[in-house]
C-alpha positions, 0 to 999 in steps of 0.5 A: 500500500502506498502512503502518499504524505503532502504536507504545508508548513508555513514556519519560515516563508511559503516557496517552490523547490526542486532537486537543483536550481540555477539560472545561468546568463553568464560562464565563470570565465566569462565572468571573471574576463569582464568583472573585477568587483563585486558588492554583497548585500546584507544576508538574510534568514528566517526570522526564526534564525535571526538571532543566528548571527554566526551563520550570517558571518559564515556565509559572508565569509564564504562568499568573499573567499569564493570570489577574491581566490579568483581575483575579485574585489569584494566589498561588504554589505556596509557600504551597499547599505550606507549607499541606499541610505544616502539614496533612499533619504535623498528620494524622501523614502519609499513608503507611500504617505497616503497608504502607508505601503511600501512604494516598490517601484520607488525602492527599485529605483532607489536601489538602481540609483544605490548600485550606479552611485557605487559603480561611479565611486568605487568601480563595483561592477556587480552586486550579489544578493544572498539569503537563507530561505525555506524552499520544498523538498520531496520525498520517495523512498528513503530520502528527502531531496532538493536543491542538491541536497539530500537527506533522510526523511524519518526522525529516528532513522538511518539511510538503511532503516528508512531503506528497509521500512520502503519494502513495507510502506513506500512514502512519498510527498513534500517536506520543508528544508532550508537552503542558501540562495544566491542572486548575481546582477550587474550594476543595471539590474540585468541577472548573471547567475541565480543558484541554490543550495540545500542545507537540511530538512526543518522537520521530519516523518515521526513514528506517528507519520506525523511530521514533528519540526526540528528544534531551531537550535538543532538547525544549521549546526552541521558545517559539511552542510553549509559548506555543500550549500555554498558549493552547490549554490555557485556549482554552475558558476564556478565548477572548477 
C-alpha cells in the first residue's frame, strides 16, 4: 500500500523547490574576463534564525573567499547599505504617505540609483544578493531531496532503516528544508547567475507519520552542510 504524505508548513516563508536550481546568463570565465568587483548585500534568514548571527558571518565569509581566490574585489554589505541610505533619504523614502505601503517601484529605483552611485565611486561592477530561505523538498523512498541536497526523511532513522521500512510502506510527498540562495546582477539590474543550495530538512516523518519540526537550535549546526550549500549554490558558476 502506498502512503502518499503532502504536507504545508508555513514556519519560515511559503516557496517552490526542486532537486537543483540555477539560472545561468553568464560562464565563470566569462565572468571573471569582464568583472573585477563585486558588492554583497546584507544576508538574510528566517526570522526564526535571526538571532543566528554566526551563520550570517559564515556565509559572508564564504562568499568573499569564493570570489577574491579568483581575483575579485569584494566589498561588504556596509557600504551597499550606507549607499541606499544616502539614496533612499535623498528620494524622501519609499513608503507611500497616503497608504502607508511600501512604494516598490520607488525602492527599485532607489536601489538602481544605490548600485550606479557605487559603480561611479568605487568601480563595483556587480552586486550579489544572498539569503537563507525555506524552499520544498520531496520525498520517495528513503530520502528527502532538493536543491542538491539530500537527506533522510524519518526522525529516528538511518539511510538503511528508512531503506528497509520502503519494502513495507513506500512514502512519498513534500517536506520543508532550508537552503542558501544566491542572486548575481550587474550594476543595471540585468541577472548573471541565480543558484541554490540545500542545507537540511526543518522537520521530519515521526513514528506517528506525523511530521514533528526540528528544534531551531538543532538547525544549521552541521558545517559539511553549509559548506555543500555554498558549493552547490555557485556549482554552475564556478565548477572548477
Amino acid at each position: 500500500m502506498k502512503r502518499i504524505i503532502s504536507v504545508l508548513i508555513c514556519s519560515f516563508f511559503v516557496l517552490s523547490a526542486c532537486k537543483s536550481t540555477h539560472r545561468v546568463a553568464i560562464s565563470g570565465q566569462e565572468y571573471l574576463v569582464n568583472y573585477k568587483a563585486i558588492v554583497l548585500t546584507g544576508f538574510s534568514m528566517p526570522d526564526a534564525l535571526e538571532y543566528r548571527t554566526d551563520i550570517r558571518d559564515y556565509y559572508a565569509s564564504k562568499v568573499t573567499d569564493i570570489f577574491e581566490s579568483r581575483g575579485i574585489k569584494v566589498f561588504d554589505e556596509s557600504l551597499y547599505f550606507d549607499e541606499f541610505e544616502k539614496q533612499k533619504a535623498l528620494a524622501g523614502g519609499y513608503i507611500d504617505e497616503y497608504t502607508g505601503k511600501v512604494d516598490t517601484d520607488k525602492r527599485n529605483q532607489i536601489r538602481q540609483k544605490t548600485l550606479q552611485s557605487l559603480r561611479a565611486t568605487h568601480g563595483i561592477d556587480s552586486v550579489l544578493f544572498y539569503d537563507l530561505r525555506r524552499r520544498t523538498a520531496h520525498f520517495g523512498d528513503y530520502r528527502a531531496q532538493w536543491d542538491g541536497q539530500e537527506e533522510p526523511y524519518e526522525l529516528s532513522n538511518s539511510d538503511l532503516t528508512n531503506f528497509l521500512s520502503t519494502l513495507v510502506a513506500n512514502t512519498s510527498g513534500k517536506i520543508p528544508a532550508l537552503s542558501l540562495m544566491v542572486f548575481m546582477e550587474d550594476m543595471d539590474g540585468k541577472e548573471l547567475y541565480m543558484g541554490a543550495g540545500g542545507v537540511q530538512l526543518v522537520a521530519k516523518l515521526n513514528d506517528d507519520d506525523e511530521f514533528e519540526s526540528i528544534p531551531v537550535d538543532k538547525l544549521l549546526r552541521d558545517e559539511a552542510k553549509l559548506d555543500f550549500s555554498v558549493e552547490e549554490a555557485f556549482r554552475k558558476l564556478f565548477n572548477d
